[in-house]
Rosetta silent file (secondary structure, phi, psi, omega in degrees, C-alpha in Angstrom):
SEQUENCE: XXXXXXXXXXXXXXXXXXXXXXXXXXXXXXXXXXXXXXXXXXXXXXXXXXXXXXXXXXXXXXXXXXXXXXXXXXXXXXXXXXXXXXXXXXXXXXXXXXXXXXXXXXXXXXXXXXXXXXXXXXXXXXXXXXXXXXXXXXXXXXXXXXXXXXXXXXXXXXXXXXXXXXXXXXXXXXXXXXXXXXXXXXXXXXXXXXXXXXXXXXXXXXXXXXXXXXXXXXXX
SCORE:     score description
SCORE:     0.000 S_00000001
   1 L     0.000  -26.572 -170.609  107.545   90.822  128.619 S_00000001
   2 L   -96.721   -2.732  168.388  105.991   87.768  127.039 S_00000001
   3 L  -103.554  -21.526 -176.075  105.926   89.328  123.606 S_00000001
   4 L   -93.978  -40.235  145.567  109.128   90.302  123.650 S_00000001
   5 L   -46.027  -31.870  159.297  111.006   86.871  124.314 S_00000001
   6 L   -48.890  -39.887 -154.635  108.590   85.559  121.633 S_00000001
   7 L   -98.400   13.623 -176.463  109.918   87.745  119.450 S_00000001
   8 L  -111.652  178.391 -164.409  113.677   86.745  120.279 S_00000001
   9 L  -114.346   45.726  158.234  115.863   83.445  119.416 S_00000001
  10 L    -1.213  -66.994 -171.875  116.998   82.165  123.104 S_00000001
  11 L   -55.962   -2.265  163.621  118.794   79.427  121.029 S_00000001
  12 L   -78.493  152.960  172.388  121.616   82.202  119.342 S_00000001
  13 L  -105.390  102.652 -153.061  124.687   82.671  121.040 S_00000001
  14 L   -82.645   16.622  143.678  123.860   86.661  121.384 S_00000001
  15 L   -66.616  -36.727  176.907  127.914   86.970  121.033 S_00000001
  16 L   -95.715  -27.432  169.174  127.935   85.735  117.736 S_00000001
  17 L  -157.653  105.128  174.750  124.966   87.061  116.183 S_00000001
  18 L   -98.259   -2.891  164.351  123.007   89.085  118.402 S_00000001
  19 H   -22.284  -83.881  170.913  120.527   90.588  115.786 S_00000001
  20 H   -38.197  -25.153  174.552  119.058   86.593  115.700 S_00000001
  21 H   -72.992  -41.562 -170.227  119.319   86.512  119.553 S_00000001
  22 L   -95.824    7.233  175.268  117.107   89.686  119.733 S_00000001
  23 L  -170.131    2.942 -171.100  114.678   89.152  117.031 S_00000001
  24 H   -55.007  -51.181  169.767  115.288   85.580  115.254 S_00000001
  25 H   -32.946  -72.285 -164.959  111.109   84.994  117.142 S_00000001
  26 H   -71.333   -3.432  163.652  110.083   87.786  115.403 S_00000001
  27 H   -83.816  -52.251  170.093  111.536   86.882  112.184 S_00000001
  28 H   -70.792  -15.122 -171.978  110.548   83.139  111.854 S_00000001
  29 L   -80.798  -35.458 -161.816  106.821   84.500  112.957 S_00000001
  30 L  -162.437  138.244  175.834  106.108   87.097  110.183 S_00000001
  31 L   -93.466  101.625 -155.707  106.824   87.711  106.485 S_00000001
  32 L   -50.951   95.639  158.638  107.282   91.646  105.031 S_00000001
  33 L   -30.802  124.080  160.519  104.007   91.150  102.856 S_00000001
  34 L   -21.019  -30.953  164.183  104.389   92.156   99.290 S_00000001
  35 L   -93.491   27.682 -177.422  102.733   95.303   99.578 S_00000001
  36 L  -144.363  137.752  171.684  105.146   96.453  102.075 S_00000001
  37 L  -119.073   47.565  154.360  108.618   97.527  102.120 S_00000001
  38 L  -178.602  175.550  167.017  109.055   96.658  106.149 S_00000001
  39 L  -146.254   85.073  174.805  106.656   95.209  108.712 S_00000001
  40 L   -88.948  162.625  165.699  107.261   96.263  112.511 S_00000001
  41 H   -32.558  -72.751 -119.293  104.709   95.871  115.779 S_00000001
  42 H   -90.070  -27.955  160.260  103.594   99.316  114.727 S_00000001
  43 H   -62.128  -39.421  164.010  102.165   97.923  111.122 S_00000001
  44 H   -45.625  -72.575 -167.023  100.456   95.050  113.102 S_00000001
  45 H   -76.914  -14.395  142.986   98.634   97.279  114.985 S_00000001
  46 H   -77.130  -25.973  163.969   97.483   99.478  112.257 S_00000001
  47 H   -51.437  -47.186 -141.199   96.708   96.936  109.994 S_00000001
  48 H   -97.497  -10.319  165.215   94.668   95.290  112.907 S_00000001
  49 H   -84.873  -16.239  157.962   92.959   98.981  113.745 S_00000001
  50 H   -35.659  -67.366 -131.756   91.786   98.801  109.420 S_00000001
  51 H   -75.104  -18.387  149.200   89.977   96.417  110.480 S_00000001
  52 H   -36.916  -77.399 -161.303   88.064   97.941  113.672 S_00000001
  53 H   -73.404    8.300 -171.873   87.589  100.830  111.916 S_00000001
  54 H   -97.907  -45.785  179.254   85.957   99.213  108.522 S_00000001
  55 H   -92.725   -5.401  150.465   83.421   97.619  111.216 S_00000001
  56 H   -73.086  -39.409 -171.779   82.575  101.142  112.830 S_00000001
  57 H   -85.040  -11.133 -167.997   82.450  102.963  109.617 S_00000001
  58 L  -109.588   -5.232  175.940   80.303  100.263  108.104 S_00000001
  59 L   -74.854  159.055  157.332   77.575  100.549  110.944 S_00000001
  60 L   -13.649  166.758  167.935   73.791  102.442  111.099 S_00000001
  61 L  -116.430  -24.473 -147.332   74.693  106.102  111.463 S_00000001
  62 L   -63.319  113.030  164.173   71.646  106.585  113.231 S_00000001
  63 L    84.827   -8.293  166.214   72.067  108.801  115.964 S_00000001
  64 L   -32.422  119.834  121.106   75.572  109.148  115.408 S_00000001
  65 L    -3.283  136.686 -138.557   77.541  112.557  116.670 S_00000001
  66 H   -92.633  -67.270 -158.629   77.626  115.179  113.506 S_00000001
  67 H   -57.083  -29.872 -154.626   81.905  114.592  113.431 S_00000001
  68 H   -96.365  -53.595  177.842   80.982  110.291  113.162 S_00000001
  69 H   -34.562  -64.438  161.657   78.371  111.218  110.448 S_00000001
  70 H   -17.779 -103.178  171.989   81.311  112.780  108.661 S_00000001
  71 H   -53.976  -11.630  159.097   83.185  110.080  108.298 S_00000001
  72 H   -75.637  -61.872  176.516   80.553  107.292  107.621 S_00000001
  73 H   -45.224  -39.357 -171.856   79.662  109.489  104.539 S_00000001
  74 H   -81.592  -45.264 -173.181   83.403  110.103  103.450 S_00000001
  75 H   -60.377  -77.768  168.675   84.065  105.897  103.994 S_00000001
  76 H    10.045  -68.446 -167.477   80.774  105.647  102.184 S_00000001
  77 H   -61.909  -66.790 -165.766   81.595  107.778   99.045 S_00000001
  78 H   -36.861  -43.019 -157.417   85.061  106.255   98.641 S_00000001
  79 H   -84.873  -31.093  172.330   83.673  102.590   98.745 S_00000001
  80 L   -35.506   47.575 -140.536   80.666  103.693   96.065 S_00000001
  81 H   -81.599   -1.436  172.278   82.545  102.181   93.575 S_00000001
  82 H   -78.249  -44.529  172.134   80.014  102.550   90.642 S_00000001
  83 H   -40.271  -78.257 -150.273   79.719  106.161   91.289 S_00000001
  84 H   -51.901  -76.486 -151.991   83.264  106.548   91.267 S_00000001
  85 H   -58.855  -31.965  170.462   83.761  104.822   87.474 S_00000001
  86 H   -48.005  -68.816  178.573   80.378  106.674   86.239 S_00000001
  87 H   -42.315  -58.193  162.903   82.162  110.011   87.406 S_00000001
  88 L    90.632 -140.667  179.168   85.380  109.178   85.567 S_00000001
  89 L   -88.278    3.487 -168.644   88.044  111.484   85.683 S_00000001
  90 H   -44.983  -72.637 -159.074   85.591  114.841   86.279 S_00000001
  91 H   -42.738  -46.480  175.236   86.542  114.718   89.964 S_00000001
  92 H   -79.331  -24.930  170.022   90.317  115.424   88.621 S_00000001
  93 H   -57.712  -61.327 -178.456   89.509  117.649   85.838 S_00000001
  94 H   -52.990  -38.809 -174.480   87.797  119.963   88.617 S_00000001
  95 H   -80.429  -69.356 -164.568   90.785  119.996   90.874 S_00000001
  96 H   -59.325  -63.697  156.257   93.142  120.868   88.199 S_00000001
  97 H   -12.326  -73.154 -167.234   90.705  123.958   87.040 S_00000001
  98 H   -65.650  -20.734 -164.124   90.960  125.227   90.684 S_00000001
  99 L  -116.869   63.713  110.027   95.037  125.022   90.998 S_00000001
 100 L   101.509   48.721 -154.715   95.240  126.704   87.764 S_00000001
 101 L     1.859 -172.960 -171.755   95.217  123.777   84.931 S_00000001
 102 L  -108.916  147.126  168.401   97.821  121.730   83.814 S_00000001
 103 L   -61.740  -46.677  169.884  100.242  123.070   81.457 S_00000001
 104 L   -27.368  -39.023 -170.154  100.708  119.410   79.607 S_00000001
 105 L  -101.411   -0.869 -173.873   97.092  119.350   79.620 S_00000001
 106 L  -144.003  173.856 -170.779   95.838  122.234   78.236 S_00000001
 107 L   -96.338  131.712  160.655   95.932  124.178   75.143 S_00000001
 108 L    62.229   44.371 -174.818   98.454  127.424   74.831 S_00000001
 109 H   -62.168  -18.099 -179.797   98.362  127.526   79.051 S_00000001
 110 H   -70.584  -23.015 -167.700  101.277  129.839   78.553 S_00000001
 111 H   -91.397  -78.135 -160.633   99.047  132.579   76.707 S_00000001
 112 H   -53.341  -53.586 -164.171   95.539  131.555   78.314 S_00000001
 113 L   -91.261  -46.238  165.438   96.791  130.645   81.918 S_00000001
 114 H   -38.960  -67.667 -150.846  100.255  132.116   82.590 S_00000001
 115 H   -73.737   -9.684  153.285   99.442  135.576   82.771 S_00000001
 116 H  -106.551    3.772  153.500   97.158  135.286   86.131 S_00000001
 117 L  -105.331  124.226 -145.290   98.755  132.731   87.761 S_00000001
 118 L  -109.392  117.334  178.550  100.007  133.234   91.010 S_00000001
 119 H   -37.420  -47.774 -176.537  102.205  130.672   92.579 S_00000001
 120 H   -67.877  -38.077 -154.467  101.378  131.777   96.337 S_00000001
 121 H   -92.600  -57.784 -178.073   97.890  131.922   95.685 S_00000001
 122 H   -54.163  -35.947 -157.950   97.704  128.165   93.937 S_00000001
 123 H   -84.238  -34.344  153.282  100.212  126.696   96.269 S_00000001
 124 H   -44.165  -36.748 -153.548   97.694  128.035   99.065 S_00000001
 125 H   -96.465  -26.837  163.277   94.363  126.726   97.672 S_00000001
 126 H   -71.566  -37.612  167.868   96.487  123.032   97.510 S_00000001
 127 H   -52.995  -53.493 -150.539   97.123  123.296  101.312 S_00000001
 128 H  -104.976   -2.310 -175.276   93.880  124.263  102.501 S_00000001
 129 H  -120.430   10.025  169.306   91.625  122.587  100.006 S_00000001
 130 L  -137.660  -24.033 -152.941   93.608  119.251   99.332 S_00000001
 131 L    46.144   70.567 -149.704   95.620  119.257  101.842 S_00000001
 132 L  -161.269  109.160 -151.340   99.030  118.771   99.759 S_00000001
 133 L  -107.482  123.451  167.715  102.049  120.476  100.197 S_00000001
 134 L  -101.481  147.180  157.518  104.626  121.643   96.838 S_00000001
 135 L    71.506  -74.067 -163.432  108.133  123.588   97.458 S_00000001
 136 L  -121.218  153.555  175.662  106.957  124.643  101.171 S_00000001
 137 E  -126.964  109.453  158.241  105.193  122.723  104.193 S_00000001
 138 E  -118.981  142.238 -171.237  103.615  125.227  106.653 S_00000001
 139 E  -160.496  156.829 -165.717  101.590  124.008  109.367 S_00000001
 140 E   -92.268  110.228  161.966  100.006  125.150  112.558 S_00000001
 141 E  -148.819 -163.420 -172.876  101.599  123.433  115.674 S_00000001
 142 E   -91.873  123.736  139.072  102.521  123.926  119.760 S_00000001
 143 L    -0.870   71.142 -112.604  105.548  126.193  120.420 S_00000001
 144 L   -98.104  -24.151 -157.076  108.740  124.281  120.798 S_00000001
 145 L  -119.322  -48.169 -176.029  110.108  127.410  123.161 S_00000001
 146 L  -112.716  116.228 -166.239  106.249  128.036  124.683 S_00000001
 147 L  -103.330  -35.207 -146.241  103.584  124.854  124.830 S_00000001
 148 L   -79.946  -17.837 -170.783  101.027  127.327  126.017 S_00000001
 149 L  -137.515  170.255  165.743  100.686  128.843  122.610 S_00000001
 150 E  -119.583  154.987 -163.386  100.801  127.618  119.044 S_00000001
 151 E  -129.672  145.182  173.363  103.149  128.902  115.710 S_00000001
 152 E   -80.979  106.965 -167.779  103.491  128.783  112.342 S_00000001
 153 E   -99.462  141.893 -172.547  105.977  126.470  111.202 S_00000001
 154 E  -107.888  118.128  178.082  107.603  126.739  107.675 S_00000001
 155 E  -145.456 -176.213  173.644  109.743  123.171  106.556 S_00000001
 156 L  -113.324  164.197 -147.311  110.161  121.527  103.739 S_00000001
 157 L   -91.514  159.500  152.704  107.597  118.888  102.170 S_00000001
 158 L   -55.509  178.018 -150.395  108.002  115.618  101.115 S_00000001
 159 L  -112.071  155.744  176.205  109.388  114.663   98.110 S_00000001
 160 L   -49.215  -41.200  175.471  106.864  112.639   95.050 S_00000001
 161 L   -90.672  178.964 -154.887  109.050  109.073   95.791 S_00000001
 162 L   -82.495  -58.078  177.000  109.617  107.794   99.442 S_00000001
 163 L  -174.331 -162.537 -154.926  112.398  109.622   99.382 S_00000001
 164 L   -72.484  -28.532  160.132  115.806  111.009   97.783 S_00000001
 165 H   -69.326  -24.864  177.430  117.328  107.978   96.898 S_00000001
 166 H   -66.495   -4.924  176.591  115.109  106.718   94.719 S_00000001
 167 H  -100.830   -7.838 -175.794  115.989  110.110   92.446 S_00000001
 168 H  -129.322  -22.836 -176.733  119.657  109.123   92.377 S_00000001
 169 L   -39.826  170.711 -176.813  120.362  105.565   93.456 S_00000001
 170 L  -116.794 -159.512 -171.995  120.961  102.721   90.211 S_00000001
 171 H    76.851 -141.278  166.731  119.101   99.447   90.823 S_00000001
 172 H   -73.065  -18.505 -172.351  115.689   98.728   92.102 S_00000001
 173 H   -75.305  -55.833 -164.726  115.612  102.764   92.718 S_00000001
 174 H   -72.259  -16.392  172.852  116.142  103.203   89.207 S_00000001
 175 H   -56.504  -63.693 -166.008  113.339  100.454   88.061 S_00000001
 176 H   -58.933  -47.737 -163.029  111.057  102.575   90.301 S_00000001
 177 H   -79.728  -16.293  160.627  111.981  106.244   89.057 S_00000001
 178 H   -41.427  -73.517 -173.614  111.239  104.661   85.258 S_00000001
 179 H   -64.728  -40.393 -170.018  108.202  103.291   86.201 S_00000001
 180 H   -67.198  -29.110  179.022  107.189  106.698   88.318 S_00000001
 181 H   -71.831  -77.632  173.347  108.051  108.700   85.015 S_00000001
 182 H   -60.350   14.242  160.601  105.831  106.521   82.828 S_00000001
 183 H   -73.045  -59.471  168.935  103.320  107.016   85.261 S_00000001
 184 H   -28.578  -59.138 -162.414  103.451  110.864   84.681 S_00000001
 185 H   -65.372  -44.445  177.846  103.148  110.106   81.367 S_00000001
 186 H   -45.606  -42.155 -154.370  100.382  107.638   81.898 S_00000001
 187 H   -81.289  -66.323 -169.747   98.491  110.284   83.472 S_00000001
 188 H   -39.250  -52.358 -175.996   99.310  113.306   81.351 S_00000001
 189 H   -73.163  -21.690 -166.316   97.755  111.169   78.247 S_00000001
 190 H   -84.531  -26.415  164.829   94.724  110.074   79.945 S_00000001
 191 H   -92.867    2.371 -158.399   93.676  113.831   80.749 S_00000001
 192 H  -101.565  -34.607  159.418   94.667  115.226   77.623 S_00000001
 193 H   -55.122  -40.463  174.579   92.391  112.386   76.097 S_00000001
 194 L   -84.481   39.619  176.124   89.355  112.854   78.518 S_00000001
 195 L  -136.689  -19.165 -175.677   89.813  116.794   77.814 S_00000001
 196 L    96.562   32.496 -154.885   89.326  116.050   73.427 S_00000001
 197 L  -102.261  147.005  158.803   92.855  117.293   73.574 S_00000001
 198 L   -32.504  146.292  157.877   95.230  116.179   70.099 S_00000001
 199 L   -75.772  127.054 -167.039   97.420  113.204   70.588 S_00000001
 200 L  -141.667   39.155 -178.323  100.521  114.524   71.026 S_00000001
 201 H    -5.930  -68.051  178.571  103.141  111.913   72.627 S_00000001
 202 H   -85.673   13.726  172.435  106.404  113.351   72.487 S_00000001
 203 H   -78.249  -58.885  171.077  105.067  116.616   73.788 S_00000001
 204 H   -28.971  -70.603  174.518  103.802  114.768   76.621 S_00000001
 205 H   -78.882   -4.426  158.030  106.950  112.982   77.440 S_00000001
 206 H   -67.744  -42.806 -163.819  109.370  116.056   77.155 S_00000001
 207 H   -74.465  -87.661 -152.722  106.697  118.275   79.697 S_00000001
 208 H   -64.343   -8.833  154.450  107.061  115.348   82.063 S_00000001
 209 H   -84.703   -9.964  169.572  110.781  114.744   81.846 S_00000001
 210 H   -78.612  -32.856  177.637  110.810  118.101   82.969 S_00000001
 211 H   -60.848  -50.463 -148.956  108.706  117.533   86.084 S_00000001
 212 H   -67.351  -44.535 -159.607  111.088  114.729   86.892 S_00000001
 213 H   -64.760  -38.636  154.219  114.368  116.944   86.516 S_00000001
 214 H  -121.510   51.796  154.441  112.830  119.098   88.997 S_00000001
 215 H   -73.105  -35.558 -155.706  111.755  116.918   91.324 S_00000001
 216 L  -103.301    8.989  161.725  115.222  115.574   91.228 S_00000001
 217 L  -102.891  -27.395  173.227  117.008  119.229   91.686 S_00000001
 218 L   -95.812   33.124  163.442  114.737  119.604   94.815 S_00000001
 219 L   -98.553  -38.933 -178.619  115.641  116.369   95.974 S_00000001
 220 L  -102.391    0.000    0.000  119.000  117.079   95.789 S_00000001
């Protein structure tokens, strides 16, 4: 009760504006940080569980439960940050190998790669080995008709941007699908370079205006 009048404005007249009556506290209190595009109670308290969990994961392991171990080793690796630039892009090279390379990225993939690659079979091995769902999202959960048992549900996945406006909207939407596009691009040259591959620029950005147009037919 005593957090939630803090977070309100007593001093509005909640006829005339009650938005400021009901949250004016919580507005003068806290600023949407720059890396954020909102800030509610529910960021506060994950922000402030980072920080918890940065001083569990950073303790002895010693004696530690096999499932704790786990996850000291995975915080571990990430934070290894010499490792990480010594490795380079390998770690991505390898993942792209298993899901079939990239066409963008590789030489004659339609000839070499094409003729044995199976859509079902790649879009599996990204579920269960990345965990990262294209086209379809299927997942194991409890039985919306039956709790007692669980079913396989088939939806669809999220989209590459936050979400569908940002493929059609003008504006700041349109800054951002620009920049997400030269990203593509960023990326596309940076393996084709760590692979020995020819510079090839406007190959590069035709293959990847093509990703975007259909991301932006299954968006819409």
């Amino acid at each position: 009760a005593a957090r939630i009048i803090q977070n309100m404005d007593p001093t509005a007249d909640p006829c005339k504006d009650f938005y400021q009556y009901a949250c004016g506290g919580w507005l003068n209190r806290h600023v949407i940080p720059e890396t954020s595009s909102r800030y509610s109670i529910f960021d506060i308290l994950r922000d402030e569980l980072e920080i918890i969990l940065k001083g569990v994961l950073e303790t002895s392991d010693q004696g530690d439960r096999e499932a704790f171990q786990k996850a000291k080793i995975l915080y571990k690796s990430c934070m290894n940050e010499s490792l990480i630039e010594q490795r380079g892009s390998l770690p991505l090279l390898e993942a792209l190998t298993m899901v079939g390379d990239w066409p963008v990225a590789s030489a004659d993939w339609n000839k070499t790669k094409e003729p044995n690659w199976s859509m079902e079979e790649k879009l599996s091995i990204m579920n269960s080995r990345f965990n990262k769902r294209v086209l379809i999202d299927m997942f194991v959960w409890n039985d919306d008709r039956d709790s007692s048992r669980h079913i396989i549900y088939i939806d669809q996945p999220s989209l590459g941007m936050p979400s569908r406006d940002y493929y059609f909207n003008g504006g700041n939407y349109q800054r951002v699908r620009e920049a997400y596009l030269q990203f593509m691009i960023t990326i596309a040259k940076m393996i084709r370079e760590d692979k020995n591959m020819s510079k090839d620029d406007s190959f590069v950005q035709e293959e990847m205006a093509k990703v975007m147009e259909l991301e932006t037919e299954i968006a819409n």
